[in-house]
TORNUSE-422189 format. One record per residue (C-alpha): residue in three letters; x, y, z. Coordinates in steps of 0.2 Angstrom, whole numbers, plus 5000, padded with zeros to 4 digits. Example, Ala and Ser with C-alpha at 12.3 -4.5 7.8 and 13.67 -1.06 7.14 Angstrom:
# residues 2
ALA506249785039/SER506849955036/
***
This chain:
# residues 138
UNK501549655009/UNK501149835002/UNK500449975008/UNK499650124999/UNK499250235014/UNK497850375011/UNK496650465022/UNK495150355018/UNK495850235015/UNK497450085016/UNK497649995000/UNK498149825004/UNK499249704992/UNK500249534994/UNK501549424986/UNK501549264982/UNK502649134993/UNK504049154981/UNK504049354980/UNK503649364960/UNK502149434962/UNK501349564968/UNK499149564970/UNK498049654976/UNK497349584992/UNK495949704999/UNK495649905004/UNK495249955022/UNK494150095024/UNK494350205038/UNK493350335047/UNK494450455052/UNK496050525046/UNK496750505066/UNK495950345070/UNK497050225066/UNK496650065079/UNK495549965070/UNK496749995052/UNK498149935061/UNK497349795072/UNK496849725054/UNK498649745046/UNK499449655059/UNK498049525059/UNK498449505038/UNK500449505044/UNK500049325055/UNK498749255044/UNK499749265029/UNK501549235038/UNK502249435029/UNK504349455030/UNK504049625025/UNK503149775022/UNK503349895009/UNK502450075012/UNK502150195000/UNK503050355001/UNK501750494995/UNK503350624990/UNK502750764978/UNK503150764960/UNK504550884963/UNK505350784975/UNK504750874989/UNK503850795004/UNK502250855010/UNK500950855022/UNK500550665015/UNK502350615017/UNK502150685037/UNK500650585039/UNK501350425031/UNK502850425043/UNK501850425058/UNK500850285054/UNK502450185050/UNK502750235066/UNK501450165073/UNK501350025064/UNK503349975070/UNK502249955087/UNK501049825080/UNK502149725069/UNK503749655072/UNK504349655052/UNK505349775045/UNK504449905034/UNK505149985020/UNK504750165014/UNK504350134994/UNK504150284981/UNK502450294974/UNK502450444962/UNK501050394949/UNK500450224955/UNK498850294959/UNK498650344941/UNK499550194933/UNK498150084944/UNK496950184936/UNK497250164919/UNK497649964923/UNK495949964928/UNK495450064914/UNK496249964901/UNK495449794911/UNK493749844908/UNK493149914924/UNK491950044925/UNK492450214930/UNK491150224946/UNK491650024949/UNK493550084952/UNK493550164967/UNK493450004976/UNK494949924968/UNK496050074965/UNK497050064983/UNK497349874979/UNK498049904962/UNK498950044968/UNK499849934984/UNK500149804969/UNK501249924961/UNK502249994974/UNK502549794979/UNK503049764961/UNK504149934959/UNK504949874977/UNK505449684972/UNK505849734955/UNK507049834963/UNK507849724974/UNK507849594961/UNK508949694952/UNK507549704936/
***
């Protein structure tokens, strides 16, 4: 499972039985930036229904490298996340998935004020894919 973790909203993406591909699955609004319950109540709820090994979490570190404010809030809902699943998660760079999603949705035909309902899947897709991809060795 992938993770793009923002303050509206948790991108939410899955792979297939075998792990060769990573799609989109569903976004989960949130109403708050510190309320967190009900996000993870259905995370873990996705984790049984769909039998997830894993969980991969995208990192939000800054062009430059550096880790901000993002990155501090993406590491406290990892943390507690650990408490709700017992999987192991994985910290995943995602530098430009958010715009690569955008332009995949772009190039697919969807319209611009359409997107913002897709965007967080797409982007979870990718940081999926860029995670097996690596540990596939491609």
């Amino acid at each position: 499972m992938g993770l793009d973790y923002g303050s509206k909203t948790i991108g939410v993406a899955i792979s297939d039985a075998l792990g060769l591909t990573a799609q989109p699955f569903e976004t989960i609004e949130r109403n708050a930036e510190n309320k967190l319950r009900r996000s993870l109540a259905r995370i873990a709820e996705i984790v049984k229904e769909k039998d997830i090994k894993k969980i991969v979490v995208g990192l939000p570190v800054n062009m430059d490298g550096r880790s901000g404010e993002r990155v501090a809030l993406t590491l406290e809902f990892v943390e507690k996340l650990k408490s709700r699943v017992d999987v192991p998660i994985i910290m995943q760079d995602e530098r430009l998935t958010t715009k690569e999603a955008d332009e995949i949705l772009d190039e697919s035909g969807v319209k611009k004020q359409d997107r913002k309902q897709f965007i967080d899947q797409v982007a979870a897709s990718i940081i999926l894919k860029e995670y097996m991809e690596k540990e596939n060795g491609q």
